[in-house]
Every structure is written in C-alpha cells, then in structure tokens.
C-alpha positions in Angstrom: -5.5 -19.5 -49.8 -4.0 -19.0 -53.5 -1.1 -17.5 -51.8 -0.5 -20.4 -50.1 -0.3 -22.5 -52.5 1.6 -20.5 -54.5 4.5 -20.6 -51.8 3.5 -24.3 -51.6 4.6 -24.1 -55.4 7.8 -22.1 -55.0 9.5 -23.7 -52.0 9.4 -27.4 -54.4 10.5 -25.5 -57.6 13.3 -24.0 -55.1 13.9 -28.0 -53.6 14.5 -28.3 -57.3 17.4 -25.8 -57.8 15.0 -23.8 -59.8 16.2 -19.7 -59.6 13.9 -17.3 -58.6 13.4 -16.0 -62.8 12.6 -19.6 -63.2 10.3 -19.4 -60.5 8.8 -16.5 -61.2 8.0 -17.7 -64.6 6.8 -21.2 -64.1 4.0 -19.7 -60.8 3.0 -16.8 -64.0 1.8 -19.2 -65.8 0.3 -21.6 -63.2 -1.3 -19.3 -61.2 -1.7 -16.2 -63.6 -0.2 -14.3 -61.0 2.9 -11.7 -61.5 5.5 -12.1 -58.2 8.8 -9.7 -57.8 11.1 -11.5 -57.9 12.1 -9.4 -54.1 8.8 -11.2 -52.5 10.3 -14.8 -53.6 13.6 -13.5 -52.1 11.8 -12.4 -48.9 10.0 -15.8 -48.8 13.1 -17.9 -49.4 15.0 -16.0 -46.2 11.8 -16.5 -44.0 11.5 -20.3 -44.2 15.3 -20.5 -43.5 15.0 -18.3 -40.5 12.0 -19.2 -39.1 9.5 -21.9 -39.0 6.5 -20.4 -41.1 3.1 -21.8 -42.2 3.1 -19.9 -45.4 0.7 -17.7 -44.2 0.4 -13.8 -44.4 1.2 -12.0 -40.9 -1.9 -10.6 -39.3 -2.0 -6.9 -39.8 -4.4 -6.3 -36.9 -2.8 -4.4 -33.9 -1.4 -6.3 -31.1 -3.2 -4.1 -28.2 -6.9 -2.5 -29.8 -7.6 0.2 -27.7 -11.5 0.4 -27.3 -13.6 3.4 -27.0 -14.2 3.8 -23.2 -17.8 3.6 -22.0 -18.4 7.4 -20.8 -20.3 6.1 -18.1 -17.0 4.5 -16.9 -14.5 7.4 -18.1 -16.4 9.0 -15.0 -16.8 6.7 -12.8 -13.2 6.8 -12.8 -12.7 10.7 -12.9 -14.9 10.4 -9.7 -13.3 8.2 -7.7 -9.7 9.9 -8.8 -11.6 13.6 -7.4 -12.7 12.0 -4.1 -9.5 10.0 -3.3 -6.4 10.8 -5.0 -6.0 6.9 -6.1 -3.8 6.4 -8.8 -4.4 3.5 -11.7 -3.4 0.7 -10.0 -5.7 1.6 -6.5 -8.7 2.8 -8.9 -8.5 -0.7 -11.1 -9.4 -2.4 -8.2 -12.6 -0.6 -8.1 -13.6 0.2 -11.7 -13.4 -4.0 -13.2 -14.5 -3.4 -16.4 -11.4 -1.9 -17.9 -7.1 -2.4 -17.6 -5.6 -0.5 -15.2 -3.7 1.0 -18.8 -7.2 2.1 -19.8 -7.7 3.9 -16.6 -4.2 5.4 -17.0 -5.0 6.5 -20.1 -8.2 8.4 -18.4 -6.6 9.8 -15.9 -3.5 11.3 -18.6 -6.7 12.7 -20.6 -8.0 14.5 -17.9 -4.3 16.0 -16.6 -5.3 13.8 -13.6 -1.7 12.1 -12.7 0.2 12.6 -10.0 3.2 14.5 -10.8 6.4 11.9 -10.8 9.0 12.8 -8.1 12.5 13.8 -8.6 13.9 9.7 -8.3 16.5 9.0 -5.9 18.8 6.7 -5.6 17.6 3.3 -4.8 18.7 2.0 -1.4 19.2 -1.7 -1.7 16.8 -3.6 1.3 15.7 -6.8 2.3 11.6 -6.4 2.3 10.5 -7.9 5.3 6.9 -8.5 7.3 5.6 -9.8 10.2 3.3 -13.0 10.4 1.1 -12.0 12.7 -0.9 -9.3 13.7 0.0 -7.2 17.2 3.7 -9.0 17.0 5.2 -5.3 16.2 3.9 -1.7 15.7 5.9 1.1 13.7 5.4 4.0 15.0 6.8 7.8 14.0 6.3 11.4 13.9 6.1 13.3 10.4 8.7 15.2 9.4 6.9 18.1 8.8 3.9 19.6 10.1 0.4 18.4 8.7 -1.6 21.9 9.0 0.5 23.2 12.3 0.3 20.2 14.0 2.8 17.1 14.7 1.2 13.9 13.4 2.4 10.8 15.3 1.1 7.8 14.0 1.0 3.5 14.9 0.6 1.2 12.3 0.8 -2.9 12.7 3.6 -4.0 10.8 1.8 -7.0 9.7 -1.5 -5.6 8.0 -0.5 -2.3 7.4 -3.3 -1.3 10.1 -3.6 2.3 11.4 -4.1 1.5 14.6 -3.8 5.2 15.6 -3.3 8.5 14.0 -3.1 11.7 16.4 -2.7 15.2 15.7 0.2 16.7 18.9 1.1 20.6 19.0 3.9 19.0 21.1 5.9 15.5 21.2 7.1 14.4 24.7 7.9 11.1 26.0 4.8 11.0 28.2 2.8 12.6 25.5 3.8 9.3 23.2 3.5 6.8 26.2 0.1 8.4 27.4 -1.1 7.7 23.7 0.3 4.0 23.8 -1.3 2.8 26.9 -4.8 4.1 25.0 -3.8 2.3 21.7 -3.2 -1.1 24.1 -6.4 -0.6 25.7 -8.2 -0.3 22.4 -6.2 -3.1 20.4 -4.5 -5.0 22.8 -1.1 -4.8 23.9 2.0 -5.4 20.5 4.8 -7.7 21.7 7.5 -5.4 19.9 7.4 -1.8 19.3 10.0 -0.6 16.1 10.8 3.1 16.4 13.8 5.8 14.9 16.2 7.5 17.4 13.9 10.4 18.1 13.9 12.2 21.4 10.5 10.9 22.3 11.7 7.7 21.8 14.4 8.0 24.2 17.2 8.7 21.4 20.0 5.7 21.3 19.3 5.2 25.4 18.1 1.6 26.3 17.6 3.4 30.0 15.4 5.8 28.3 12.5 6.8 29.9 10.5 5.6 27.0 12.1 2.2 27.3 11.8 1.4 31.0 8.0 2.2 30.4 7.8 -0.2 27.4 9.9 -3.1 30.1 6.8 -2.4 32.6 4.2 -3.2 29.9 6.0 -6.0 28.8 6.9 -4.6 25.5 10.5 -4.8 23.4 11.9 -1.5 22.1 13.4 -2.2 18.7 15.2 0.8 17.1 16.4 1.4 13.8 19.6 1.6 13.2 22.1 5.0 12.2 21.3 6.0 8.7 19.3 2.6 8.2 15.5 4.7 7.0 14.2 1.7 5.1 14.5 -0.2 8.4 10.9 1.8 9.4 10.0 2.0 5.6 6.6 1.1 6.0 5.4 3.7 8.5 7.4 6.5 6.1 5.5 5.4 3.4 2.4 5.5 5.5 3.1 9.4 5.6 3.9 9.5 2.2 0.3 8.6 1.6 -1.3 10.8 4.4 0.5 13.6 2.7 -0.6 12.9 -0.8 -4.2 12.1 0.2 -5.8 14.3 3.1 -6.3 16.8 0.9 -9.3 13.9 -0.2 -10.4 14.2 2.7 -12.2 16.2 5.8 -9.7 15.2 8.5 -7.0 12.6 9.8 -9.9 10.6 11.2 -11.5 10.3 7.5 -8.1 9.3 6.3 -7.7 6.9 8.8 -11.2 5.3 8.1 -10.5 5.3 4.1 -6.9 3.7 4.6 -8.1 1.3 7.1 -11.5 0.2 5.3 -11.7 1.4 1.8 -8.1 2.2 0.3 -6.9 -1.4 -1.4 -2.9 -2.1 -0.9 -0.6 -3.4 -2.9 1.6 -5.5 -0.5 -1.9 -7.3 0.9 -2.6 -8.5 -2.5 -5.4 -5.8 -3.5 -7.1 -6.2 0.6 -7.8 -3.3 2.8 -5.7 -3.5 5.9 -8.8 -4.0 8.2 -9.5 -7.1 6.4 -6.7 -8.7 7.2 -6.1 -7.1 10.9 -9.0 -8.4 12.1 -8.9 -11.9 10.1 -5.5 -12.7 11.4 -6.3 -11.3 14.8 -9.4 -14.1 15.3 -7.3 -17.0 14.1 -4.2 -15.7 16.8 
C-alpha cells in the first residue's frame, strides 16, 4: 500500500513540472523512503504507455505446475501400456488433470509416440456425411498387417467399423462376398466410396464390382486420380490400426476398442458406436 501512495505522490508532483531530483527529494522526506531516480523513470513511461493501477506486477507464474498425484501418474502410464492413446485420447479418461499434465507424464516416462517425418500439407475441403448408412469407405492396407491383407468398411458418418477382415487374397468376389455379409449385419449403405483398386473394378463403371453394387441398389463413388484425401478417413483408420494392434490380441479386439472404448476427436470426444447407433434409431 505505501507504494502506492507514493506513486500517488509522484505522478501530482510530476502534473506539477516537478523533475524526477525534485521528486525524488520531496517523496524522501514524506515517506522516509530512498527511490532511484531509474524507478521514477520507469514509472513515468508505464503510465504513458499503459493504463496502470499503480500496483506492483504479480510475480507468481502464469501456469503452476502441480505435483501430480502418483496414483494418477499411473493411472495414466496404464492406460498409455494397454492402448497406445496419446494425451489428447487419454484426457478424456483421466479428468483430474490437463491433457499438458498428461503430456508431461507420458514425456517423463519416454512414453510418446515418435513424431513422423511431416509432409507436405495437401490442401482439402473436410467433409462428412449426415447420416449413418448414407456411405461406407472401404480400402485395403497398403501393406500387410502380419502376412495378411486387411480390408476394412467404415461408415463415413460415425467413423464406425462396420467390418475389419483379415484376406491372404483380394478378389472382386472375395470383396463383394464380404459386402453382402456386412449388409446383412448392418443393413444395406446407399453409397459405397472406394480407390481405383483392382478389386474395385479399377476406373471401369462396367466393372464387375459395379454391376454388383447396381443389383443391390448401391452407388459406386470413386476417388479421383491422385485425389488420396478424397478417402482420407478410411486411410487414417489404418493409420490407427497400425499404430495400435500391437495394444491388442487381434483385429477383432481392435475393432471392439475403436468401436466402443477409443474416444475420437472429429465426434467431439464420443466413441463411434455411440453415435452409429444413436443416429441409426432416429433414421
């Protein structure tokens, strides 16, 4: 409080076309309080520059970073063991600390993913269905997931799996054998968005792939030449299964985490199931 009034003091003596000797003399014997005559100089430029209520600047730390409960630290640790999450999938779990706490954690324990080489950014419009069953994605990985093709559905509006399967071989009827099972389990999708893979009947709208998709009422969409962000979300659905089936015993387990368990981003923090199913009822 003295300092305030001090500066209370000052600022009328400077009003007065008092200089900053004068000042400092006149407050010395006031106040009994010695003042450089840098810190009147400082307190002059201040109230020019800004608007200041002639108190001191806190000197506590913006961000305070807490000790962590232990209890927490590995609750976290466990769930990054058991699932590969990152921060932002593991906050939505663990409520009683910032995501940047968890980071922190998970930095600690050399528990990060490593960061990719970054590529270049493709510019894309993100897009999304409004209803569930309206169109499926569906791809086979690039690579081989332990010796095996993995061809997988997912609904473009949830981000449902609605089918992950394990092929030594991809045909045309292999991939239309599978479909007419995923229709009789989830009912039948109204557009189906596939790449220009040979299963799919390459750039051929006579395809064999396509005239089966006509009987069952469906529409073949394809993506376009050197358009990958067109199917981005099933690519970043194998993104995932690569990073995290390690976490788990099989594609099935993966399936069941990702579906029921794994919160996502684009839904807002729900599991695709939730929404699946919620928007399925109200269609």
């Amino acid at each position: 409080m003295k300092k305030e009034e001090i500066r209370k003091k000052f600022f009328k003596l400077r009003i007065k076309h008092h200089s900053y000797a004068q000042c400092k003399k006149i407050l010395k014997a006031m106040f009994n309080y010695e003042i450089a005559s840098r810190a009147l100089q400082r307190w002059d430029e201040r109230l020019r520059k800004t608007e200041w209520d002639l108190k001191d600047k806190s000197k506590k730390p913006k961000i305070i970073h807490y000790k962590i409960n232990s209890k927490i630290e590995k609750r976290v640790i466990d769930l990054r063991n058991k699932t590969g999450y990152g921060a932002n999938k593991i906050a939505c779990f663990v409520h009683e600390i910032s995501e940047s706490s968890i980071k922190r954690i998970l930095n600690k324990h050399n528990l990060t993913n490593p960061n990719p080489r970054r590529k270049k950014r493709l510019k894309y419009i993100r897009w999304q269905r409004k209803h569930c069953n309206s169109l499926w994605q569906m791809d086979i990985s690039d690579q081989k997931i332990k010796d095996k093709y993995c061809f997988a559905v997912i609904d473009d509006c949830s981000r449902y799996c609605v089918g992950i399967i394990d092929l030594n071989r991809v045909t045309t009827k292999v991939v239309t054998q599978i479909l007419d099972e995923l229709i009789r389990v989830h009912g039948k999708p109204r557009e189906i968005l596939t790449d220009n893979g040979s299963a799919f009947g390459l750039r051929s709208k006579h395809s064999k792939f396509d005239r089966g998709c006509r009987r069952r009422g469906i529409k073949h969409i394809r993506t376009a030449i050197h358009s990958p962000t067109t199917t981005g979300k099933i690519e970043r659905f194998f993104q995932t299964l690569a990073r995290e089936l390690k976490f788990c015993v099989d594609h099935h387990e993966f399936r069941m985490r990702y579906n029921h368990f794994r919160p996502h981003t684009s839904l807002h923090g729900k599991v695709p199931a939730e929404v699946y199913f919620s928007l399925r009822h109200m269609s």
